[in-house]
Structures are given as structure tokens and as C-alpha cells.
N, C-alpha and C positions, 0 to 999 in steps of 0.2 A: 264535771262536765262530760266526763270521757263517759259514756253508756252505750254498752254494746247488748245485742241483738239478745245473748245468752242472757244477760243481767236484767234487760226489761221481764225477758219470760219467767224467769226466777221472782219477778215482783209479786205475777200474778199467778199465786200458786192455793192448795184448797182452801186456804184461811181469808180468800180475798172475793167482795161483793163486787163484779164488773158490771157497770152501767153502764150503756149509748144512749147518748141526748140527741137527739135532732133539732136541732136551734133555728126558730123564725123571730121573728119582728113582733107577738103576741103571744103566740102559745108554742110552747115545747113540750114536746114527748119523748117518754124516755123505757128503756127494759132492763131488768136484769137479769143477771147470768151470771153463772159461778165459774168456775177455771177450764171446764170443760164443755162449756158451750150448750151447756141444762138451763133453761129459762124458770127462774125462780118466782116469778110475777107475771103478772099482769100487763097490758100495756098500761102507762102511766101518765095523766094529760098534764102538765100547769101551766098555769098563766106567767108571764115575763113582768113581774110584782114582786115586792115585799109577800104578799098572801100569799101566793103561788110558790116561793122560792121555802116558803114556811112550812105549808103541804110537802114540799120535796125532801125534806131532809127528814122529816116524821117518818115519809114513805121509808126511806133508806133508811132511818135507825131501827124501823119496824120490821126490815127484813135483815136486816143484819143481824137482830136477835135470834128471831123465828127460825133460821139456816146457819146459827153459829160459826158468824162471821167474824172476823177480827179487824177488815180495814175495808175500806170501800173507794173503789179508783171509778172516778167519771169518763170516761172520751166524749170525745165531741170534734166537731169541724171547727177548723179556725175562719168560718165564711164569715164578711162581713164585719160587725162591730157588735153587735147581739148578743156573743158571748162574754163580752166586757165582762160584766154586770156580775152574772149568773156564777163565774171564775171566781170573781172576786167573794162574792158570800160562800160558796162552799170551801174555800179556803179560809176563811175566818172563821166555819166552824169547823176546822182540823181534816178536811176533805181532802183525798189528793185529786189532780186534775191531769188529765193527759190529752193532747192533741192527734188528730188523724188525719190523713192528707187527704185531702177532698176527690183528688185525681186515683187514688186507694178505694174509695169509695165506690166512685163510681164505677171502675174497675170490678171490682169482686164484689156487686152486689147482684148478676145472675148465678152466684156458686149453689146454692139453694133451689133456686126454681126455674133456672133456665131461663129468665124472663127481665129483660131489661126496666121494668116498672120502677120507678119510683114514688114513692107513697110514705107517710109519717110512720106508718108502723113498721116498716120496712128497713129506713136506712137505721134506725136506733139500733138492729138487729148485726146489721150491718157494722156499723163503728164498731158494738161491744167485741163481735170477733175477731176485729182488727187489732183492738187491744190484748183480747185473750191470746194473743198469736204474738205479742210482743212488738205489733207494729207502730205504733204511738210514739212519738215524742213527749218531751215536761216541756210545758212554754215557761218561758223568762217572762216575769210581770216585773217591771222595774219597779222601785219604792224612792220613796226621799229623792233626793238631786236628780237623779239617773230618768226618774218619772217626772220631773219640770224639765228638766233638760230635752226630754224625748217631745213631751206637749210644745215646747216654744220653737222647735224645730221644724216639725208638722204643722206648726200656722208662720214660719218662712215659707217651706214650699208651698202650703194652699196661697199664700201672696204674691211669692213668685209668678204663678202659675195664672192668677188675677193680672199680675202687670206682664206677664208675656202676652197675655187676652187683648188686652186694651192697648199695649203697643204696635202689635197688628192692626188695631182695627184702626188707629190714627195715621199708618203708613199706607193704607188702604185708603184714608178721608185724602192727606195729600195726593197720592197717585190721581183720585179722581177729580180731585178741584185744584187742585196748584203744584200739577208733577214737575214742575221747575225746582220745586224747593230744595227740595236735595243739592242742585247744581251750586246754592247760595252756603247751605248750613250744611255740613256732613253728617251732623245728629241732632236732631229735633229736639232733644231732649237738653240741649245745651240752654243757657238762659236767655241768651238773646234770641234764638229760636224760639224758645217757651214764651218768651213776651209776645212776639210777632201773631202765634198761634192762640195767644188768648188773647188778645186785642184787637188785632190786624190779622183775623186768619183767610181771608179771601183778597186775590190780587184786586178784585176793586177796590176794597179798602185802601187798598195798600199805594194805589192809584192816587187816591184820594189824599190821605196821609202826606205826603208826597218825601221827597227826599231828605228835606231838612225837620219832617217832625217825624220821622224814623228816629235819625239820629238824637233829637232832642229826648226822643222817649227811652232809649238808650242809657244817653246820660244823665236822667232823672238817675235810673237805680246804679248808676256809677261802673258800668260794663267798661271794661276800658281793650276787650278782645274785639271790639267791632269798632267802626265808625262810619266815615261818609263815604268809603269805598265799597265797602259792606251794604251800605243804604241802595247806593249806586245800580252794584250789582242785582240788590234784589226789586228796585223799582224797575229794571229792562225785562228780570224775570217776570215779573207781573204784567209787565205791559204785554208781552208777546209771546204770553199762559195759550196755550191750546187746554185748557181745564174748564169741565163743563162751566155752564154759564148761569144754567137754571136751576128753580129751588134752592137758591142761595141761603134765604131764611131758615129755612129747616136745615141746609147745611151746616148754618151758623151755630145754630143749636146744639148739635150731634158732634160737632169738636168740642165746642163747650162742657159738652155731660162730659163727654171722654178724659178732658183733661181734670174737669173735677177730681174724678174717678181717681185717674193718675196720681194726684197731688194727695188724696188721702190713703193712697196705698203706698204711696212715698214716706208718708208720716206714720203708717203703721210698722213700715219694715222699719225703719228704723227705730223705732220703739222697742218693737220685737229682740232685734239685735243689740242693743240697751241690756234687755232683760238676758239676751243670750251668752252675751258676753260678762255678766255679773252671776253667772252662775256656773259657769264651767269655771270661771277662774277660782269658784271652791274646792275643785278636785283635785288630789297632791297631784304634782309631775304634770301639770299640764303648761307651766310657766315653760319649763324645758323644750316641751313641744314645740312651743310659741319662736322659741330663739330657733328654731330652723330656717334658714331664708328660703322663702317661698312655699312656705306652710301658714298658711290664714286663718282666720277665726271661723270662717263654715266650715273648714274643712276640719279641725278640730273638733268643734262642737258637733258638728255632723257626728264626726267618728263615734264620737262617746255617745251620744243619742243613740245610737243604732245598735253598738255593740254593749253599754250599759255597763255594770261592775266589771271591769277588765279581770278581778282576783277569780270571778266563776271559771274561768277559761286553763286549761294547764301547758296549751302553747297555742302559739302563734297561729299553728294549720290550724286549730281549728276556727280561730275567727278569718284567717281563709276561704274556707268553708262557708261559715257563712256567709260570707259576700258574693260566695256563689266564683269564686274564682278556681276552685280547685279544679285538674285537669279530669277529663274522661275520652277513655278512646273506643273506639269502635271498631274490633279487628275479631275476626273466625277463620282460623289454620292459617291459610296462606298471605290471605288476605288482610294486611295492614290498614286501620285506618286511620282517619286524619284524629288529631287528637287537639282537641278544645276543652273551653273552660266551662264548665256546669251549668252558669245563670240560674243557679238555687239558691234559695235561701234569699236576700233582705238587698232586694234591686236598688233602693234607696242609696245604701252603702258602695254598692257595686259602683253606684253613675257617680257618688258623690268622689272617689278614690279616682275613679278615671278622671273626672273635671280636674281635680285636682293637682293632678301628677302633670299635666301640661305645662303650669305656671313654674309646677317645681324643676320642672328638668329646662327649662328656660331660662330661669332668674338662682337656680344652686348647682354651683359648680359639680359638686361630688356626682349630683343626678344626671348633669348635663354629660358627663365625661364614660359614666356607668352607660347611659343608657346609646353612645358614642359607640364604645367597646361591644355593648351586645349585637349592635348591628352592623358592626364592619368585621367581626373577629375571624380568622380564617376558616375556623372549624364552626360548622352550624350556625354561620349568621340568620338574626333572627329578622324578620321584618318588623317594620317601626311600630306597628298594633302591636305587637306579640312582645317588644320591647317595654313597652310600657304596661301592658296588664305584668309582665315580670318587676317591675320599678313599684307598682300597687302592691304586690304581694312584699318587697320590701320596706315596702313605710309602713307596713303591717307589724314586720318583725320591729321595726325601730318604735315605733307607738307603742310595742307590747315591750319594749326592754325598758322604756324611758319610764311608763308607766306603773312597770309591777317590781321595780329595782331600783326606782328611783333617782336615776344616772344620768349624768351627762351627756348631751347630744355628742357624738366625738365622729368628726366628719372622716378622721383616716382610716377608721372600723370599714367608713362605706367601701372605698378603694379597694378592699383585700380582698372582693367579689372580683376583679381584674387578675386574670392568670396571666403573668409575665414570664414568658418561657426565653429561660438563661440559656444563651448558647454553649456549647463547649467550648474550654479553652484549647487553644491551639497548642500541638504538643511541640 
């Protein structure tokens, strides 16, 4: 995992065919170039196909002979999801593949002509020198577990993100037709709220219904959190609702779809999380994990989805790193600056460690007491943000120890982050 600046240029050295791909939705084009920035070919068009991808590698075994080549390295942008695909066959047929940062791109592609232009024949030119100059990354393409674990993660948050959708738009339907409600139910979502709003969602209903087939409807499904004081309260709400009064019809409708909606994204996530939690619990060391209090199953699963085989990594900073936590400062001569955390690399993880670490230093003693110490301590206390992105970079190291050691979670290890300064004894 450790590759440095020197060792990528070292890759690309006279025995190596450098490509740029420029990757769309259809068709890709591509150039070659040898170690020196000598354009070997032609521009090169194919289609985003089985055909296309068949033409491409003929092209490249054709010039690799022709130029007495030994290896052929791709770059390309990681825009988008287009290069899935195209990764995936040229490394099935023994291709290597290297990534360019798009923000690279766009940057040094007037070094040539002075000229901001972007055009298909252009940026391929562009990537291949970024590679020949050692600027590239190798992406991680997970396989086996690490690649279902990663897919069933990314359709949590696409559901999440569906039921954050729809739980707006239904605090929005109450605010406009029955803003009382809240004052009865603290969360909608509760069941006897859930009946209310799919049966009885408008105070004339509700009107109508009146107080004793509230409660009857109730104790049909055997709620025993509400009753007839509950009824009570929400038939005065109803009665003396300031909530529009017209297009009730169509209102009725539009909670209706909504909660639908609701109720099968309810059955999906948890489906989902079924599947997510029958598949992390195949990876050694992750029962260990689990025994932390206040370490849950997204946040787990999360981890390992993002970060993928723990064994590619050879510490800790660097899956740091990735989550974009590592520090950087901004100071020239005198001038000190403030010094923050990167936000590179795989936000995902980033948001998922900070969600995280809230419950943890809440509900686990060792976190609560650490993250205590970092903000009251006399020398360079830290503020309570700053506290806890340092608490993320420690569930880091303990994820990386539990996981590639195999070891027991040992909660007095945390403690010994606590400097306790012994006073002298008195002579």
C-alpha cells in the first residue's frame, strides 16, 4: 500500500506502453505514449461494449509489439461509474490500470497550448502525462465479501437518503394540514401515529371518528402506549387545527402515496441490513469489534465496506488517510496557519466514523472519559469537534489492531492515551 512518488516513476520506465482514456457514457478515446511523452499512435476511438473493449486491447497488443514494449499501464479519471466496466476487462486481460485526479486534469491541461479547451483528443493526452510523471494512483476494486459488503452498503445509504426524502415531505404534509400533531405524537413514525396517518390523517376525520373509535382503533392492534387520554388530547387538536381546510381529497392521497413509499423503504432496509449483517459477520475479528459498547453494526459494516481487505494497508495512518482525516497546515515564514483535517479521500467513511463516535463516547466509558481528558487537560485543550475527529482516528487504530491481530478489545490499552503527571514527593 505504501507507494511513493519515486516508485510510481520507476513503474513507468522505457519498457512501458502509457495510455490516457478519456471515459464517457458511449464512446472512449484513448493515446499512446511511451516514457517520454513520444506519442506512439494515433488517436484511438471505441465504443463502451464487449466490441469496442475487443478493438482496444488488439489496438494495445498491436502497439506494444510494433514499439517493443514489455507492459502497458492505462490512466484514466475516476469520473462517474463508466469506468467500472472498462477496469474490470483490461485487468482480466493482465492490464494494469491507474487512476488520475480529475482536479490534475483539469489543472495541467493548458501546459501544451496555453489554452483551457477541453476536447476528447485532448484530455487522453493529458491523463497519459500525468501518469508518465508518476502522478496516478492503483485503485482498490474489491473482490469476494469486501465487493458484496461494499454493494449492500451503497443501497443502505441510497434508502436512507429515499427515507430522509419522504420523511420531509410527510413533516411538511402535517405542518400544512394538521400542524397540531406533533403537540399529541413526538414522532410520527411511532405506531399509533402511523395508524392515525394512514386511516385518520386529516383532523375532520378525526372529528368524525370521534374519541372512543380512536381508542377502539387502537386497541384492535393491542397498542397499550396510548389510550383515551391520548384520544382526548388529539380530538381538541383536531378540533381547533388552524390547518388548511381545502383540497383535502388530493391531500388524502399524497400522505397516502407517502406513507406507502415509507413502509416499503422500511421493508427494504431492513432486508438490506439482514443481508449486511450475514455478511460481515464472515470476516475474522469482526465479532471482537462487535463486543465494544457503543460500536454497531453500520458502523462496522460501514468500516469494512469502505476500507475493504484491512491486510492491503501496513498501518493505521494510512486508512487515516483515506478518510480524509489526516492533518494539513497552511503556514509561509512567519506566518503560522490553522491546521485541519484534509476531507480526501472516501467522505463516506469520513461521515460514517464521525456518526459514529457520538453514540460511542456517550454510551463507552473509556471514550467518554478520553474524549473528557482531551478537552479539559491543562496543556492544549482541545475543542469538542477537534475532540472527536482525534477519538475517529482512534477507533481507527483499534479497528486496525482488533482486525489484523486478531486481539481482544482491552479497554485499559484506551486509558494510557491519559498523561497523568506524578507530582513530586515531598523531601
Amino acid at each position: 500500500m505504501k507507494y511513493t512518488q519515486n516508485e510510481k516513476i520507476l513503474q513507468v520506465n522505457e519498457k512501458a506502453l502509457v495510455i490516457g482514456a478519456d471515459i464517457a457514457s458511449e464512446i472512449h478515446y484513448a493515446r499512446a505514449f511511451d516514457n517520454r511523452g513520444i506519442e506512439l499512435g494515433k488517436l484511438f476511438k471505441f465504443s463502451n461494449d464487449a466490441e469496442g473493449f475487443r478493438t482496444l486491447t488488439t489496438w494495445l497488443v498491436e502497439l506494444k509489439q510494433k514499439n517493443q514494449k514489455q507492459k502497458i499501464i492505462v490512466g484514466m479519471e475516476p469520473t462517474g461509474h463508466y469506468w467500472f466496466t472498462l477496469a474490470q476487462y483490461l485487468q482480466e486481460h493482465g492490464i494494469k490500470i491507474v487512476l488520475v485526479n480529475p482536479f490534475h486534469v483539469k489543472r495541467s491541461k493548458e501546459m501544451d497550448d496555453n489554452n483551457p479547451t477541453k476536447n476528447d483528443r485532448k484530455d487522453p493526452k493529458t491523463i497519459a502525462m500525468l501518469v508518465k510523471d508518476g502522478r496516478y494512483m492503483e485503485p482498490y476494486i474489491p473482490t469476494g465479501i469486501y465487493r458484496e459488503l461494499r454493494t449492500a452498503m451503497d443501497t443502505r445509504w441510497q434508502i436512507i437518503k429515499q427515507l430522509n426524502t419522504i420523511r420531509n415531505r410527510v413533516k411538511r404534509w402535517i405542518s400544512i394540514y394538521f400542524p397540531e400533531f406533533p403537540t399529541v405524537f413526538g414522532d410520527w413514525e411511532g405506531k399509533a401515529a402511523l395508524i392515525m396517518l394512514n386511516e385518520f390523517p386529516t383532523p375532520e376525520q378525526i372529528l368524525e371518528k370521534g374519541i372512543e373509535g380512536i381508542v377502539a382503533r387502537w386497541h384492535r392492534d393491542k397498542i397499550r402506549a396510548v389510550g383515551r387520554k391520548r384520544a382526548t388530547k388529539l380530538y381538541e387538536a383536531a378540533k381547533n387545527t388552524v390547518g388548511i381546510k381545502e383540497g383535502l381529497i388530493a391531500a388524502k392521497n399524497d400522505i397516502a402515496v407517502l406513507l406507502e413509499d415509507y413502509g416499503q423503504k422500511m421493508r427494504q432496509y431492513e432486508k438490506t441490513m439482514a443481508l449486511v449483517e450475514q455478511l460481515v459477520l464472515q470476516i475474522p475479528g469482526i465479532t471482537e469489534i462487535l463486543k465494544i459498547k457503543g460500536v454497531g453494526l453500520v458502523m462496522t459494516a460501514g468500516f469494512i465496506a469502505e476500507v475493504g481487505d484491512i491486510s492491503r494497508f501496513n498501518h493505521s495512518r494510512q486508512i487515516q488517510k483515506l478518510a480524509g482525516l489526516n492533518l494539513k497546515e497552511n503556514s509561509s515564514g512567519k506566518h503560522k496557519g490553522k491546521t485541519t483535517i484534509t476531507k480526501r479521500g472516501r467522505r463516506r467513511l469520513r461521515a460514517l466514523l464521525f456518526q459514529g463516535i457520538l453514540p460511542l463516547v456517550a454510551t463507552n466509558r473509556e471514550f467518554r472519559e478520553l474524549h473528557h481528558y482531551y478537552t479539559t487537560r491543562a496543556q492544549n485543550p482541545l475543542k469538542k469537534k477537534q475532540s472527536l475527529i482525534l477519538l475517529c482516528c482512534k477507533i481507527i487504530r483499534i479497528f486496525y489492531a482488533l482486525l489484523t491481530k486478531r486481539v481482544a478489545y482491552d479497554p485499559q490499552k484506551m486509558m494510557n492515551d491519559i498523561q497523568r503527571i506524578t507530582l513530586p514527593k515531598a523531601s
